[in-house]
N, C-alpha and C positions, 0 to 999 in steps of 0.2 A: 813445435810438435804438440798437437793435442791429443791428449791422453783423456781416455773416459770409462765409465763405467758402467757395469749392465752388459746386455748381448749384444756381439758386433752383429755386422746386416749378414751375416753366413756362413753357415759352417765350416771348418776347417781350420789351418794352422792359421795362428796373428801375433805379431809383438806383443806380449802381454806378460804383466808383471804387478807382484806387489810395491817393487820400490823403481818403478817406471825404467827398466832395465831392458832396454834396445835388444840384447845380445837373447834374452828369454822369448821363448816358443813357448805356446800351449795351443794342444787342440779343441775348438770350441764345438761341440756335438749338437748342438741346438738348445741343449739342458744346461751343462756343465762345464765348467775349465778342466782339462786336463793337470795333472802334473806337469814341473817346465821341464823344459830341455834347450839345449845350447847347440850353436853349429857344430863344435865338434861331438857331440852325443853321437853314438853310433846309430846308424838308419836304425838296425833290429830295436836298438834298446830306445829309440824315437818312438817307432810305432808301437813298443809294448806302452809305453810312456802315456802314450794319445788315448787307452784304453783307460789308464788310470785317472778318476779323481782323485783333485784336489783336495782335500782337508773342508769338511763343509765350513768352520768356521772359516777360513781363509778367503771363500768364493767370492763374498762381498769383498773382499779387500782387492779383488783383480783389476788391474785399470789394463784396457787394450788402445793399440794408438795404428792409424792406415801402415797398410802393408808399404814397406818401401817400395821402391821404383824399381828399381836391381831385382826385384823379385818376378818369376817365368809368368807373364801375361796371365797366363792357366791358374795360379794363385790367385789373381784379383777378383771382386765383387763389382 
């Protein structure tokens, strides 16, 4: 698994984490990381979630890694 840093190639949700944690979601706006969220996160409190930044000092510390396979074609870049 490689895990990197900086903006993935496109907006929307990706595996991204500060301590490279698979189960962590954030949504990337073209600007910003979201705050994470996990599969069990409920949708509503997902998508208010995807609204909120991250903690500016934190942003740098975001590593994101390719969407898994398992995930609906309509996710990928």
């Amino acid at each position: 698994m490689n895990w990197r840093k900086g903006p993935p190639p496109s907006i929307g949700w990706w595996p991204a984490s500060v301590c490279k944690d698979l189960g962590c979601v954030r949504w990337w706006n073209g600007k910003h990381w979201s705050q994470a969220a996990w599969a069990d996160t409920p949708v509503k409190v997902a998508a208010s979630t995807a609204r909120k930044p991250e903690l500016a000092v934190i942003q740098d510390e975001i590593e994101w890694t390719d969407r898994p396979a398992d995930w609906p074609k309509r996710s990928k870049t």
